[in-house]
C-alpha positions as a printed Julia matrix, in Angstrom:
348×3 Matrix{Float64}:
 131.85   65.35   96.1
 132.22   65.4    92.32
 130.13   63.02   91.64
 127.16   64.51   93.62
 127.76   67.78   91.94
 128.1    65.98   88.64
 124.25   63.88   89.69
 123.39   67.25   90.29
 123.95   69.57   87.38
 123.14   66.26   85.6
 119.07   66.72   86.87
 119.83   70.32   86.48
 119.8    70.38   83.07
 117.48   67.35   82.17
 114.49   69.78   84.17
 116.34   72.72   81.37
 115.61   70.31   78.47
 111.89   70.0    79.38
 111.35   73.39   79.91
 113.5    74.13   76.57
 112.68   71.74   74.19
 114.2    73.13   71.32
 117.1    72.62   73.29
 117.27   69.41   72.82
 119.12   69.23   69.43
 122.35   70.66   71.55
 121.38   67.47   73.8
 125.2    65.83   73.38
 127.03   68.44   73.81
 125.71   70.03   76.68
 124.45   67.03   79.43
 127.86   65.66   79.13
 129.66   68.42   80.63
 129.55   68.42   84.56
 130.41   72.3    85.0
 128.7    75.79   85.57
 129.4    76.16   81.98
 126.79   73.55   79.9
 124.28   75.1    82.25
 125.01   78.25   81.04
 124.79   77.29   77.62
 121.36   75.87   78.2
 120.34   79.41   79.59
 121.46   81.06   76.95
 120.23   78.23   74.07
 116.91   79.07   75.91
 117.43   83.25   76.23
 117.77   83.0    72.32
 114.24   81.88   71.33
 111.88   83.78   69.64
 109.33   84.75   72.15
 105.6    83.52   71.11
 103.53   86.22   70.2
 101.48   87.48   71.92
  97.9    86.26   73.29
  94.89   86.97   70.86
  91.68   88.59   72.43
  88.95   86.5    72.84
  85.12   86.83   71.82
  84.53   88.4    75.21
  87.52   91.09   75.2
  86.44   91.93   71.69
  83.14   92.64   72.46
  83.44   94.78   75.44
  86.71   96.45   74.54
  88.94   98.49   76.09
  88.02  101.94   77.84
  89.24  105.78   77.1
  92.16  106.6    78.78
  91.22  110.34   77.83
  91.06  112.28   81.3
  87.74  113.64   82.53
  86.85  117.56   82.42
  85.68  117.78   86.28
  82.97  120.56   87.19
  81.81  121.54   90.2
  78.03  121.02   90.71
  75.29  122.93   93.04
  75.15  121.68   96.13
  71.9   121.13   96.96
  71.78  121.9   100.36
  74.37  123.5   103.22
  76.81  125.93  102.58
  79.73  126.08  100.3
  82.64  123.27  101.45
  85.46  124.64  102.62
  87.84  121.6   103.53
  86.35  119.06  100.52
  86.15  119.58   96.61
  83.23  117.88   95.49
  83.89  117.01   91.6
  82.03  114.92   89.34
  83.06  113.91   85.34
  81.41  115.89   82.34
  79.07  113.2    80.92
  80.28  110.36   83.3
  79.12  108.71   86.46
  81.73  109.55   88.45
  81.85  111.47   91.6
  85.31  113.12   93.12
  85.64  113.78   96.87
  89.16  115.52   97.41
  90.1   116.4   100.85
  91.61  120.21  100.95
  93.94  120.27  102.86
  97.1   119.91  101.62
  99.14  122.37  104.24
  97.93  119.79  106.91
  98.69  116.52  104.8
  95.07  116.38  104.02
  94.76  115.3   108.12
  91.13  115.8   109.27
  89.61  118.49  111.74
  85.58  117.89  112.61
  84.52  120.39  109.72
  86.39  117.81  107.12
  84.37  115.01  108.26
  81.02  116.93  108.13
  81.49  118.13  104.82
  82.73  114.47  103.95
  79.51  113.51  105.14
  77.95  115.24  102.85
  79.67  114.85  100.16
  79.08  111.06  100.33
  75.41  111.35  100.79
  74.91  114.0    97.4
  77.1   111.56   95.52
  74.42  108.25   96.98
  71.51  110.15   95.91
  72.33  111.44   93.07
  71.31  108.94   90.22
  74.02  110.28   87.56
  76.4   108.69   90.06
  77.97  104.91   89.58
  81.35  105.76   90.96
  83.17  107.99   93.54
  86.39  108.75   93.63
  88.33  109.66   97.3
  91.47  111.17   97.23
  93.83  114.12   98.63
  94.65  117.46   97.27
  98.01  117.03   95.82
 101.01  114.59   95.77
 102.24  114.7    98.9
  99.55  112.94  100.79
  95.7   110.58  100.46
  95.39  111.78  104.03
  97.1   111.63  107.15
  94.54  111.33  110.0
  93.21  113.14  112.57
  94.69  117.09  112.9
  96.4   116.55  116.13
  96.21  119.83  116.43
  93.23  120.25  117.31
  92.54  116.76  119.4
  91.23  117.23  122.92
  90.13  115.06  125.85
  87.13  114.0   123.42
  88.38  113.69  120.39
  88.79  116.21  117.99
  87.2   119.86  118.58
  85.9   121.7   116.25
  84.42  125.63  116.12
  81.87  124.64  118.85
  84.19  123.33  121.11
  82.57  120.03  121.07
  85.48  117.1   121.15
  84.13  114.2   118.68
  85.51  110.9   116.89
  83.01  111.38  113.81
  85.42  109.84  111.65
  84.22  106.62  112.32
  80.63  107.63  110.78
  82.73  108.85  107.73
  83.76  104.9   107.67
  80.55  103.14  108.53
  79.08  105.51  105.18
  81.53  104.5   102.69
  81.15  100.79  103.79
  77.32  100.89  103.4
  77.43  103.44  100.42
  75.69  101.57   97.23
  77.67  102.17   94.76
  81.83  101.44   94.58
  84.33  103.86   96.74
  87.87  104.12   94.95
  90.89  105.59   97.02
  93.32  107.26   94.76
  96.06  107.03   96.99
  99.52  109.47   96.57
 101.79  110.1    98.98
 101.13  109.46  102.47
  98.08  107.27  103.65
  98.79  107.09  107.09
  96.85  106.47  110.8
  93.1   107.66  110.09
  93.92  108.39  106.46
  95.08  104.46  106.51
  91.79  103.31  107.16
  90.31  105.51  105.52
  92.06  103.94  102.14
  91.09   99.95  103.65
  87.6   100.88  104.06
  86.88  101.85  100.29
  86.36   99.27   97.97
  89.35   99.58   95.42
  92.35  101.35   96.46
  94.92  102.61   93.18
  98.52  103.82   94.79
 100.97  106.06   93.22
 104.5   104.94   93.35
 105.12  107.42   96.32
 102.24  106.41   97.99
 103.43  105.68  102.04
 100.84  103.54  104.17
 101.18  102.82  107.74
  99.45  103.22  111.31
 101.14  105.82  113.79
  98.34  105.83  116.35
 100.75  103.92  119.01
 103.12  106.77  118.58
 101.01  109.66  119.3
  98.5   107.9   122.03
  96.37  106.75  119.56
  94.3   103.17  117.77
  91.79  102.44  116.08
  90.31   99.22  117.48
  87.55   98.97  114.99
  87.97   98.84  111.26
  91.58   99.63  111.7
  91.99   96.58  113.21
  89.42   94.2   111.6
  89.78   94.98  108.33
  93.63   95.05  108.34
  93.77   91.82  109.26
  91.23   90.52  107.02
  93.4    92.47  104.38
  96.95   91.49  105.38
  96.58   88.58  107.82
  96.74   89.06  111.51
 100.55   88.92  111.38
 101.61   91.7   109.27
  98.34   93.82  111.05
  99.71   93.11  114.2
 103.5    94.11  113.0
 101.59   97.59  111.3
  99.8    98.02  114.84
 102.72   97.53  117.09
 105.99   98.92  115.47
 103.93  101.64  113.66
 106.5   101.48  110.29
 105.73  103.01  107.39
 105.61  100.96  103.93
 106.11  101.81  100.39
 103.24  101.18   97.77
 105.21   98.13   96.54
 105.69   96.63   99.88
 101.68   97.46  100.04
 100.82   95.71   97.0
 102.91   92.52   98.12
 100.64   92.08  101.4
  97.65   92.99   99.68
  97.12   96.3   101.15
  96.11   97.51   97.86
  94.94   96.42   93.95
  97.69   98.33   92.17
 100.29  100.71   91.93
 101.04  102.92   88.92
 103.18  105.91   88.02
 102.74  109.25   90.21
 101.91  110.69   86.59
  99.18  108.02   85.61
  97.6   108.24   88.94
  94.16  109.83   87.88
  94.42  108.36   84.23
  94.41  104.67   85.72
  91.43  105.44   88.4
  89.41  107.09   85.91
  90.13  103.85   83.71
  88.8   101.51   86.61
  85.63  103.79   86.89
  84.56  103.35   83.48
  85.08   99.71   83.42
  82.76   99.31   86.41
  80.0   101.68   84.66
  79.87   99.46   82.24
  78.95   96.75   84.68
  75.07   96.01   86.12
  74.67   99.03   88.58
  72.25   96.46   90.92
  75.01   93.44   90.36
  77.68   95.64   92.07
  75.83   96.91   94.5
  74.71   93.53   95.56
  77.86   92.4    95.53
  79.42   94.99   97.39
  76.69   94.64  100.83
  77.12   90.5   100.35
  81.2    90.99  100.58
  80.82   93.4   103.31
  77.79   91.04  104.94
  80.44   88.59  105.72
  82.42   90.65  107.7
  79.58   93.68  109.02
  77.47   90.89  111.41
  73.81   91.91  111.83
  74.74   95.32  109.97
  75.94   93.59  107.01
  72.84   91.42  107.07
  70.65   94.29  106.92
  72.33   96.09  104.11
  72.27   93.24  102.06
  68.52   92.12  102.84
  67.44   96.0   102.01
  69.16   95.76   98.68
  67.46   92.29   97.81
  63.97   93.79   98.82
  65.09   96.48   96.92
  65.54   94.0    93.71
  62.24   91.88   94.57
  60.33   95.23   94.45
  60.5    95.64   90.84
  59.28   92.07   89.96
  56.16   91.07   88.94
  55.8    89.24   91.87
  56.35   91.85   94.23
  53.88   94.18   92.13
  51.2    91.64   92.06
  51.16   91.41   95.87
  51.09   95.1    96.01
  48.15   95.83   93.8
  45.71   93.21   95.0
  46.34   94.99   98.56
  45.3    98.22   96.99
  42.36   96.78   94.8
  40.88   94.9    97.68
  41.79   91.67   96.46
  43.1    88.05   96.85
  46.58   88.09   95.01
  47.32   85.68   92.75
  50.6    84.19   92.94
  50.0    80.59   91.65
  51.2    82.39   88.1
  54.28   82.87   89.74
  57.04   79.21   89.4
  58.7    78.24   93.02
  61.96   77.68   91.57
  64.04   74.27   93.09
């Protein structure tokens, strides 16, 4: 038994001298000695060097820099159509291209009703059209909660029923229009994220937790699911494991247990919440506008079937438009004329 122990504190410490090589001058002293204690020596031998400075920038970091961390002043614009919201805020940054869509409703947790969703609606089509806008921003008014689903107060037979005593699930066109939106959806995420307000957070592209932030599924506990991007992009988030665990036991998680199964890209301080969002948004401004939005139908395209296709055809056509190509084909239509495109290289 010794002598195992003794092979074994023996490798132990060999492995210590590689990774410690200045180690190595305390090489006698220290292998010989078949106890918890040379071990400990090594540890602290290593503990005591000076740690190597830190990592210069490179060309690359140098030239595009770092970002303000300096919060945006956010102003509410016109509308330009429909009335005044009454369950959203609809922000966007003085000077910036970024867009804020806060739900208002922080008596109910931020949970939806049918008026929410229609004024999300809108909301998300002003901030596509409007060419000032790179970015949007979703979040929840307050700390306490992103958004935690459907009001069940006012669920019917239907779905939920709104002043006109219609029942509907509209929330799901809420999810199909952030997913096909252009241009990047971030969910600033505090407090609870939770049944519809869960998927709400998976189906934006970025998603920034506070420390409090709570994520989790309860549709199984109130007669509920969501058998469409709840489920399919959960998995393709998490794995169909854990989804199936979030799906069946409807627990709750913290915003570190989120960030461990890739539920989300980071978690910050409650306090630096809006300072670390904003931070992300001006990093992707700086990025090709047409790159992103590429990118963001082609990721979706593998996952969105014929849909996805479509998105990401319409936003190549959208590219090949402005060529030369494109405009030579166009103008010999309208000028009554053979176009030429032999000027044009077929690429290998």
């Amino acid at each position: 038994m010794e002598r195992r122990e003794e092979a074994a504190l023996h490798r132990m410490a060999t492995i210590a001298l590689h990774i410690s090589p200045s180690c190595q001058q305390q090489q006698a002293s220290t292998l010989v000695l078949p106890s918890s204690s040379s071990l400990l020596q090594l540890s602290s031998c290593s503990a005591s060097e000076t740690p190597p400075p830190p990592r210069r920038s490179n060309k690359y970091e140098q030239l595009h820099g770092s970002v303000s961390r300096e919060l945006p002043a956010w102003t509410q614009p016109l509308l330009p159509s429909g009335p005044p919201f009454e369950d959203i805020l609809y922000e966007k940054a003085e000077g910036e291209g970024i867009a804020k869509i806060t739900i208002n409703r922080p008596e109910r947790r931020n949970a939806f009703r049918p008026l929410t969703v229609m004024e999300l609606k809108r909301a998300f089509d002003f901030a596509r059209d409007d060419p000032e806008v790179g970015v949007i921003i979703f979040t929840g008014k307050g700390t306490e909660a992103f958004c935690s689903g459907g009001d069940q107060a006012v669920r019917g037979k239907h779905g939920y029923v709104g002043s006109d005593n219609i029942g509907r699930l509209n929330i799901l066109d809420v999810q199909v229009q952030i997913r096909r939106l252009p241009k990047p959806v971030i969910a600033m995420v505090a407090g609870y994220a939770v049944g519809g307000g869960h998927v709400l957070h998976m189906v934006c592209d970025i998603t920034i937790a506070a420390d409090n932030a709570v994520f989790g599924q309860t549709g199984p506990k109130v007669g509920s699911f969501d058998a469409g991007f709840g489920c399919s992009m959960m998995a393709r988030l998490i794995g169909q494991k854990r989804a199936r665990e979030m799906w069946f036991l409807a627990r709750f998680y913290s915003a570190q247990e989120a960030i461990n199964m890739g539920l989300v890209n980071t978690v910050v301080p409650l306090e630096k919440l809006e300072e670390e969002t904003v931070i992300w948004c001006r990093e992707m401004l700086r990025n090709s506008p047409m790159a992103i939005r590429l990118l963001k139908s082609a990721l979706n395209a593998a996952e969105d079937g014929h849909a996805g296709l479509q998105e990401l055809a319409g936003n190549a056509t959208l590219l090949f438009y402005g060529s030369e190509e494109a405009i030579e084909g166009k103008t010999a239509y309208l000028e009554g004329r053979l176009p030429d495109f032999s000027k044009f290289p077929r690429l290998p």
